[in-house]
N, C-alpha and C positions, 0 to 999 in steps of 0.2 A: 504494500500500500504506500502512498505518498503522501504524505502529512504538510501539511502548511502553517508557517509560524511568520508573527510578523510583529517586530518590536520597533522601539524610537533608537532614541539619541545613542549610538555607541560612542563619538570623541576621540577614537583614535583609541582609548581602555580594549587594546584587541586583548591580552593577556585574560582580565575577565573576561570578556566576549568569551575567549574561545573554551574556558571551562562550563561556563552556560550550553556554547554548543554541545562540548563532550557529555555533558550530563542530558542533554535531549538525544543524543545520539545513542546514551547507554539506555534512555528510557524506551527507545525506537529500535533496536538493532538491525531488523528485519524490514523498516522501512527507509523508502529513500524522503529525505526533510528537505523543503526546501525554506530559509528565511529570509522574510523580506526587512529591508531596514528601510525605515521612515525619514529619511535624510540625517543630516549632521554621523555619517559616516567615520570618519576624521582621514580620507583621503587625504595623507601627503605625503607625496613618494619620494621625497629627498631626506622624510625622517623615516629611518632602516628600523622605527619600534613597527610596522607594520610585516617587513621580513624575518624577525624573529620571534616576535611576542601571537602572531595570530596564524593559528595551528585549525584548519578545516578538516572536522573526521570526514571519512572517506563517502560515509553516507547524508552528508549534507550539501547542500549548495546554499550561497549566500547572493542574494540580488540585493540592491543598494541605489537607490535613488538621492542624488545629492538636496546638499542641506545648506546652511548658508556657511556654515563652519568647515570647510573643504579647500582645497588648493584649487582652483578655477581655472588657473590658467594652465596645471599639467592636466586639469580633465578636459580641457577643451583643446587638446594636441591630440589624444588617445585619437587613434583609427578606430572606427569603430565598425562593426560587421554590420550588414544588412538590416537587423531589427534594430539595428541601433546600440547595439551594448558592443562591452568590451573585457574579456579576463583579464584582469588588474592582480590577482594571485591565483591558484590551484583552487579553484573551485568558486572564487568571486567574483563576481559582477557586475561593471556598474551601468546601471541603466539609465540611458539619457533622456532627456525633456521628451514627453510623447512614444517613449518606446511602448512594446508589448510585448507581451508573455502570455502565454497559454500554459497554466499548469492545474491536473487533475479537473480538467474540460473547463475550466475558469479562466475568464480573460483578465489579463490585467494589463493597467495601462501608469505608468510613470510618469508624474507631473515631480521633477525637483527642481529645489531653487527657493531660496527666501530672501528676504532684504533684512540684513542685520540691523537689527536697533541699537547696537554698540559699536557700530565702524566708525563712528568720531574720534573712539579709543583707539580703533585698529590703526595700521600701515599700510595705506592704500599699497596693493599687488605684493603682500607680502604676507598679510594677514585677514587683509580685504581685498576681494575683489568688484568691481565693477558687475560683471557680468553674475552676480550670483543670486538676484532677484530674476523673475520672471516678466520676460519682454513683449511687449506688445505684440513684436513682430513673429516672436515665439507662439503666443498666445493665436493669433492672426495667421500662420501659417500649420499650428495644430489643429484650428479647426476648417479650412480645407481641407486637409488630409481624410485621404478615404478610409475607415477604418472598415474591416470585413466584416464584425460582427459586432452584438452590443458588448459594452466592456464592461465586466462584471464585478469589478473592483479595482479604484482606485489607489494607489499607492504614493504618497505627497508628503513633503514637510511642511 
């Protein structure tokens, strides 16, 4: 069976993250999990706590919609494959503005992106990004988009 799990804010805490997974993983053994994160991921791939501290058991998959808390500018480099995502580690996914997913006959569709209420504090393209709210043009060109079927759940920070 395929089990669906879908939580918030990780921050980059992949270390706990990943003993949360191992413990879904050891309550599941026989099924494949997939979880979703609600943005603020902590996507930053120039800090190496995400190649060492975040451990995916083999029966999980992690999808990941960004958050306003993320590196923006190396997510918005990633190549991404046809639906729109892209493996960022062994078994993780991040899934960009308007992607989809089909899992256990359920559509989901990926709205990330929020406007930080504390970027006066941050550094602009260091800590803040520009692009990390939801754009018009985004919005505007999401809803064009033909989608196949109705989407059965949302996935959004």
């Amino acid at each position: 069976m395929e089990r669906i799990f879908i939580c918030g804010d990780v921050h980059g805490h992949f270390s706990a993250f990943s003993e949360h997974l191992k413990k879904l993983a050891q309550a599941y053994p026989e099924d494949m999990l997939s979880v979703f994160v609600c943005g603020d991921f902590g996507y930053w791939p120039l800090d190496l706590n995400m190649d060492k501290d975040l451990i995916v058991p083999d029966n999980v998959v992690v999808y990941f919609c960004p958050g306003n808390h993320e590196d923006w500018e190396s997510l918005n480099k990633l190549k991404l494959n046809d639906a729109g995502m892209r493996e960022v580690h062994p078994r993780v996914w991040y899934c960009s503005f308007g992607s989809t997913l089909t899992v256990r006959d359920k559509y989901f569709m990926f709205l990330g992106g929020a406007e930080s209420v504390d970027r006066f504090y941050r550094v602009p393209d260091v800590s803040w990004f520009k692009d990390e709210g939801i754009s018009e043009e985004a919005m505007s060109e999401l809803l064009s988009k033909k989608i196949h079927r109705p989407i059965d759940a949302v996935i959004s920070h």
